[in-house]
Phi, psi and omega in degrees: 000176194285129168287271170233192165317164170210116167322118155060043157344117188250122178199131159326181135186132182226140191223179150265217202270006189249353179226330168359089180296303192265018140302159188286336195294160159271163170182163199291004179272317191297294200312322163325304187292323172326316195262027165065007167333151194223104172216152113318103183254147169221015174317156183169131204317142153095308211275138208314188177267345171271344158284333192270000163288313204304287208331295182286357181263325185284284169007303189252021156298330196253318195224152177269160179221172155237018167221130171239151206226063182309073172284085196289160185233168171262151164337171134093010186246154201226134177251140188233135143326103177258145183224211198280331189251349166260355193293300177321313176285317155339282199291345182238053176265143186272319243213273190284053192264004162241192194240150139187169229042035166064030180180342146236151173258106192281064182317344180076222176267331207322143138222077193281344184256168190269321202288271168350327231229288172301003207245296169301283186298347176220001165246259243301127189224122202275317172324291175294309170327297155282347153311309193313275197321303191294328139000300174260346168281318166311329170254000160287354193266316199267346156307265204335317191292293179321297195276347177081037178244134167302124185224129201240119183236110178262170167267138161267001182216188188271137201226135166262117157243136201242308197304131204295340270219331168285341184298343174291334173320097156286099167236186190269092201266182207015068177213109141246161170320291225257346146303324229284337216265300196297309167296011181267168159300309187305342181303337204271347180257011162296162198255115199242339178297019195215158168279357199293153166245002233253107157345119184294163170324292225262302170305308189325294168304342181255338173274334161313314200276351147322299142303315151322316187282301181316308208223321178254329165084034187252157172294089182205010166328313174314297206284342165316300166298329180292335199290130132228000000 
């Protein structure tokens, strides 16, 4: 959570697709940025919690911020390494049909292909997953400590966590995003002709102002007030 105001604010940030700034979608990071915020997004459609930890953990190996911003995902989604011979299940995903950063495939949950399919029914281990995942958020929090960043961590989905080993997680609790979305006013103007799940412009513009309040503290209440 926020130590104090911070002037002229430098801040990370990595999500999944609900919060994806360089989508087509509106979202509070795009609104931020609007309100003149200076962030680094390093958020991207589909992808697991273990990348969106890697992203940010290696990002403040190298340079510093003063806010990082953890937008957690649900379980169970898998990103593959594309080369010559997996690329095809990619392009011919009825749904999960890109790449991204040109080198992964955020296959999601999708198991529309049998190597997926056999992947869920005899590899996939939910246990090891969330140890892996509490792990890295645990050293993403004393990295964070260590460099003196401010650090704010949600579920943007529903997380089940069994290993007792989360209770060391600081986030922002009994909150994920796409409840908080469904149990909003703004739900009822979701666009349902689509498979997206991803909170409309109008929740979007009230979880900026949310963070704002909750976590960066900045004078942009005005500009804030102009979105509708």
């Amino acid at each position: 959570m926020a130590k104090q105001k911070s002037v002229n604010p430098n801040i990370l940030v990595s999500g999944c697709g609900i919060s994806y700034g360089a989508g087509e979608l509106p979202t509070w990071i795009k609104v931020l940025k609007i309100c003149g915020l200076e962030i680094k997004d390093l958020t991207g459609p589909g992808i697991t919690n273990g990348l969106i930890l890697n992203l940010l953990i290696e990002e403040l190996l190298k340079n510093q911020y003063s806010h990082v911003i953890c937008q957690l995902t649900n379980q169970g989604k898998l990103d593959v390494e594309l080369n010559n011979k997996n690329k095809t299940l990619m392009q011919n995903d009825s749904l999960r049909n890109y790449s991204f950063q040109d080198k992964y495939w955020p296959s999601s949950i999708s198991d529309e292909h049998d190597a997926k399919k056999m992947y869920y029914d005899y590899l996939y281990s939910p246990g090891i997953e969330e140890k892996d995942l509490i792990i890295k958020i645990l050293y993403l929090q004393d990295l964070c400590e260590k460099k003196d960043i401010n650090l704010f961590i949600f579920q943007g989905a529903d997380i089940e966590w069994k290993d007792p080993l989360h209770k060391n997680i600081n986030k922002f609790e009994n909150f994920n995003m796409l409840d908080d979305y469904k149990n909003s006013i703004h739900y009822k103007h979701h666009d349902h002709t689509s498979n997206r799940i991803t909170p409309n412009k109008l929740y979007q513009i009230d979880f900026a102002k949310k963070i704002n309040e909750l976590f960066l503290k900045q004078d942009i209440e005005g500009k804030l007030k102009k979105f509708k």
